[in-house]
N, C-alpha and C positions, 0 to 999 in steps of 0.2 A: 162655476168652480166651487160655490159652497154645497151642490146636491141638489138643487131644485130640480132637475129631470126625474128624482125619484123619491123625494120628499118635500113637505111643505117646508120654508126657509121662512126664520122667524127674522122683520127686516125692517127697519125704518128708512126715510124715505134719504136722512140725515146720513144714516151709517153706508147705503147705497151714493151718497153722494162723495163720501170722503174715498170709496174704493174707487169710482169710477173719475175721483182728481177734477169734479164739475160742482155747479152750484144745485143747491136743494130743490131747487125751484125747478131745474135743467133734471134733475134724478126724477120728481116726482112726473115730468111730463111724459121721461122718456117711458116713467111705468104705467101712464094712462095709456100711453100710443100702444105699448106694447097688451093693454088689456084689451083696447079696441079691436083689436086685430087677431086679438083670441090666442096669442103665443104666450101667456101666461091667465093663471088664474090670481086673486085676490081677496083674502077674506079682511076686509078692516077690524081693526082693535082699536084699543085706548091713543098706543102709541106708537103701536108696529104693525104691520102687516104681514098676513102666513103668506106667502108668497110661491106657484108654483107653475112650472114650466108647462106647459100643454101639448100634446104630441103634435102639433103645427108647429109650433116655436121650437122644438126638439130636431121635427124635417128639415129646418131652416137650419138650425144649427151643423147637422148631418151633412148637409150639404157642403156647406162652409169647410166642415172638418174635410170631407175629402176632396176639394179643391186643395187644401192646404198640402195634405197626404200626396197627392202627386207631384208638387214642389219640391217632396224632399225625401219621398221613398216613393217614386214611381214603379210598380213593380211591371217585367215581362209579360204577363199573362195574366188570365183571373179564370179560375177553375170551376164549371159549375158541375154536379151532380144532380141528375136528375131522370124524372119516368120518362117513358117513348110514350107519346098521344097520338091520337088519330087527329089531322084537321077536318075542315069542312070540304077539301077539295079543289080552294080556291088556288093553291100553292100554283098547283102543273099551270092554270090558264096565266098567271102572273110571272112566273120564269120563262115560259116561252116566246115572252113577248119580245118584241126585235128588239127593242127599246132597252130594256133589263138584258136581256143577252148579251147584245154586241156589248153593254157596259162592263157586266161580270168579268167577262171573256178578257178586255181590255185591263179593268184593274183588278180581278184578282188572278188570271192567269190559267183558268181554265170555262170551259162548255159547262154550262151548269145543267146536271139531270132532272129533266122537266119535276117539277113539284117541289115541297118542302117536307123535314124531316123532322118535326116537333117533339120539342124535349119541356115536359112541365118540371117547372124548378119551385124547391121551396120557395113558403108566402117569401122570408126573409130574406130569401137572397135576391130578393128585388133592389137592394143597396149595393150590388154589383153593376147589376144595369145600369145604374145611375153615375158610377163611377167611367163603364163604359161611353156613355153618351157625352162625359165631360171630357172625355182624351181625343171625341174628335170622331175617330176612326177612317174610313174610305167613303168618299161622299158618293153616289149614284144618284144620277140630276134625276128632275121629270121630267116627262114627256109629254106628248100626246101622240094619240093614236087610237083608231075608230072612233071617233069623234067625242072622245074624251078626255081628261085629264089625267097620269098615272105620278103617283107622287114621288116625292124623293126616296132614299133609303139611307142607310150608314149601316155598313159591311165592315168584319173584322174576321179578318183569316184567322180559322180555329183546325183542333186537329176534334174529330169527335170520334171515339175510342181509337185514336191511333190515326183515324183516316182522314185524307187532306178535307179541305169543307170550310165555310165561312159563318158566321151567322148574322142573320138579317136582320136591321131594327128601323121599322116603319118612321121615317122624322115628326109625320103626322099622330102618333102614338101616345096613350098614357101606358106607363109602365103595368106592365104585364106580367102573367106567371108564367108566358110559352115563348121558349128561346127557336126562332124559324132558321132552321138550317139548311146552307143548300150545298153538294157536292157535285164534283164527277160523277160518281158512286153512285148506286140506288143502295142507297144507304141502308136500307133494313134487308135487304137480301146481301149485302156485303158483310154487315154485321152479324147477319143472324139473327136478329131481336124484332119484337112484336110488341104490341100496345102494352104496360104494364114493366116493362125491363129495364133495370138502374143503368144510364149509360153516363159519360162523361166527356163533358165539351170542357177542352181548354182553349181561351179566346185569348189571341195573340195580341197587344197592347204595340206594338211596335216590332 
């Protein structure tokens, strides 16, 4: 609350202890813990310290905020814009698995068209994603089959430019810049559009 995500904060360990209502000894631990841990930085002085947030401690704090954010303005959707990519291919052999089918089919309501439909999103709207994986979404269990393991997913019914469609996010996953969408639809012949083209996925939160 004083600025330390975007400037150094000039702070003793005394005046952190009377904000935070604990003893000096309890302030100055809690800002070694949080040095250790790299969620803040620390320059010592005479009698104060420049004190500043670290983009780790910032992600944590982020997080926190929109835990809080959907307590109290949960919104309908979350809108991304973004290009059409090409994948690797792997989409079609992944959707037509009996396993992911019969699932789709069951909770989102329709036959999903063999393959995915990749949409790269801004670096920054990765703080969407994040917010979507905290609501939850539609669970798709794992499986196996040919003698292997196939993992979970979390699906959220989207419309992408208009047209019905969900988008897929791997449970096993680090956040990404490619939103895998899968329709009815052969979606780039319904749409019209080709590698390079601004489209937009609204992802339905409820």
């Amino acid at each position: 609350m004083l600025g330390a995500i975007h400037n150094k904060v000039e702070l003793s360990s005394q005046e952190l202890s009377s904000l935070l209502q604990t003893s000096q000894q309890t302030a100055s631990r809690y800002l070694l813990e949080l040095d250790t841990q790299q969620m803040v930085t620390r320059e010592l002085g005479v009698k104060k310290q420049l004190i500043q947030i670290t983009s780790t401690g910032a992600e944590v704090l982020r997080k926190e905020y929109l835990s809080y954010e959907q307590v109290f303005n949960l919104p309908s959707k979350v809108v991304f814009k973004g290009t059409v990519v090409s994948g690797m291919g792997e989409g079609k052999y992944y959707t037509e698995q009996k396993g992911y089918a019969e699932q789709f089919k069951t909770q989102l309501g329709f036959v999903a068209y063999p393959g995915t439909f990749n949409v790269e999103i801004e670096y920054v709207e990765r703080n969407k994603l994040r917010l979507l994986r905290d609501c939850g979404g539609i669970q798709i269990s794992e499986f196996e089959a040919e003698n292997r393991t196939f993992g979970g997913v979390i699906c959220f019914k989207a419309a992408i430019n208009g047209k019905e469609g969900a988008v897929v996010l791997p449970k096993r996953s680090h956040y990404a810049t490619t939103l895998e969408c899968i329709s009815p639809f052969h979606l780039r012949e319904t749409l019209g559009v080709r590698d390079g083209d601004v489209v937009e996925v609204a992802v339905f939160l409820r």
